[in-house]
N, C-alpha and C positions, 0 to 999 in steps of 0.2 A: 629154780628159774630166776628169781629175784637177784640172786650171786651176781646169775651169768649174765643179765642184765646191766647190772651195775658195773660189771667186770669190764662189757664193752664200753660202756660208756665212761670210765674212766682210759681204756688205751684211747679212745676217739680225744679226748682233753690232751693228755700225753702227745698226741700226733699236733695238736695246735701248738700247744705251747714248746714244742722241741722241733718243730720245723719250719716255725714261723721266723723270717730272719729279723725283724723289728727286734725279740726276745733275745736273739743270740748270745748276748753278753752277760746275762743274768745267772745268779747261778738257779741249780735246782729246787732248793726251796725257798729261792726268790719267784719263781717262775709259779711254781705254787701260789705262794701266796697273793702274788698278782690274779691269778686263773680265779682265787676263790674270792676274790670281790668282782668277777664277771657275772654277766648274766645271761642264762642261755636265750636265745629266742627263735625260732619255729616261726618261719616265712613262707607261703606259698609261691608256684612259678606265677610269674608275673607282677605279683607283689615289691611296693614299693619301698623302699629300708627308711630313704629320706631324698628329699627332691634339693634340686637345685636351689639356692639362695636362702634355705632353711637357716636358720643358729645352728650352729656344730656344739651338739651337745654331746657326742659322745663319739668314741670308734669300736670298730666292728673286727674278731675274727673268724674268719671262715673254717667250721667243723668240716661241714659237707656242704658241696653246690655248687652256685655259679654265678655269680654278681655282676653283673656290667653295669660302668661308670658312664653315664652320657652326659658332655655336655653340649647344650644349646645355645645359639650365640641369637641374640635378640637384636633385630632390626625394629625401624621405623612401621616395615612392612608386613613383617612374619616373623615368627620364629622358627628356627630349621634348626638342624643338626649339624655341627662344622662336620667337615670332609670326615672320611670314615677313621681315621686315623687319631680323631678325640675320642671313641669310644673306645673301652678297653675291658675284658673280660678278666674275671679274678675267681679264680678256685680255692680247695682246699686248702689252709694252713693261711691265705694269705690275708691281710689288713687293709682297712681302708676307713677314714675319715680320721685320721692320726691328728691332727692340728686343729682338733675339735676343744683337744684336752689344755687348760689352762689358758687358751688363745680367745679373741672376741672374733673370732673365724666363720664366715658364712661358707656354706658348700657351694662350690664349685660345680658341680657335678648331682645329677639323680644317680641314685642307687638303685636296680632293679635285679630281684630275683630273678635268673632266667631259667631256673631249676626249685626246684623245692630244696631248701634250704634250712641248715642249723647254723645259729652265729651267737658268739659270744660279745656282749656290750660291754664297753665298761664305760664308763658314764662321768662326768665332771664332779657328781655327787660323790662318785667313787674314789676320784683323784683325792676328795678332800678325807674321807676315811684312810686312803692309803698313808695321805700326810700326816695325820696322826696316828696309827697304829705301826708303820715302816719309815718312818721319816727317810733314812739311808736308802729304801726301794724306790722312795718318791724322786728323791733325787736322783737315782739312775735312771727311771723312767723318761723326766724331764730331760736329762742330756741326751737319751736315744733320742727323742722329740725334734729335742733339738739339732742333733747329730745329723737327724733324715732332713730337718728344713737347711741346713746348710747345703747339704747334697744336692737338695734337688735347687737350691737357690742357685748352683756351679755349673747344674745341669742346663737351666733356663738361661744363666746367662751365656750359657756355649751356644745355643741355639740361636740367641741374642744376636751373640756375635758374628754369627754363618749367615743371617741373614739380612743384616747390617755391616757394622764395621768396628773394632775392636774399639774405637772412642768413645760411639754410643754407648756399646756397653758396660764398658768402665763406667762413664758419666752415670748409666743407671743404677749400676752397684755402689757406688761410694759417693757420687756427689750429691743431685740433688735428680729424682726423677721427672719433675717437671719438667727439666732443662729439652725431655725427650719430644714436647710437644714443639711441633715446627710448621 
């Protein structure tokens, strides 16, 4: 019984770390050796991972469950939830609080189990183990990091620019973002 136990719960690790696309580039016993400086952790539904404006100390990936990212935009008056379209749901295999790691990053976003949940951490403490025991892993890790805040940096400013005009946006990518206050 103990086997079959461990047998799942190793294909359950195999399923995060080989279809989580953040990993994609790594090889196999890179992917390993990253999984085994994780930490599993067992969340209830409803339960909170980490709130909004927290330190980003760490990111998360999704074994089994269902995570949604809310964020809240704070008035003078209240605080509410922007339009339905800032929250977003996040299943098996997938990541979330990536720019935790190596960055002085505050969350953006609460994190809230909305299923009973397994997730794997891996922690800033960890980055600094990965850097000396994988230096070479560390450094891939860092460019995927990197690789995704680029992405979504291209992403935000297309948004940018749909909603404004393609000058503002350049101005806010390359020159000086203050320029934006008017």
């Amino acid at each position: 019984m103990l086997e079959a136990n461990k047998t799942s719960h190793v294909k359950k690790q195999a399923k995060v770390i080989f279809r989580n696309p953040f990993l994609k580039d790594f090889s196999t016993v890179e992917r390993v050796q990253f999984l085994n400086l994780c930490h599993k952790r067992s969340y209830q539904k409803g339960e909170t991972v980490y709130s909004q404006h927290d330190p980003g100390t760490g990111l998360y990936f999704i074994e089994n469950g269902q995570v949604e990212l809310n964020v809240v935009v704070e008035t003078n008056e209240s605080k509410t939830s922007v339009e339905s379209n800032s929250s977003i749901t996040l299943s098996d295999s997938d990541h979330f609080g990536l720019f935790a790691i190596e960055y002085d990053y505050r969350r953006k976003s609460t994190a809230t189990c909305l299923t009973n949940c397994e997730l794997y951490g891996f922690f800033q403490a960890d980055y600094e183990v990965l850097k000396k025991r994988h230096p070479k892993l560390a450094c891939s890790f860092i460019e995927a990091v990197n690789d995704a805040l680029f992405r979504r940096f291209d992403q935000v400013s297309a948004k940018l620019q749909e909603h404004t005009d393609a000058a503002t946006a350049y101005r806010a990518q390359l020159v000086q973002p203050e320029l934006l206050k008017t």
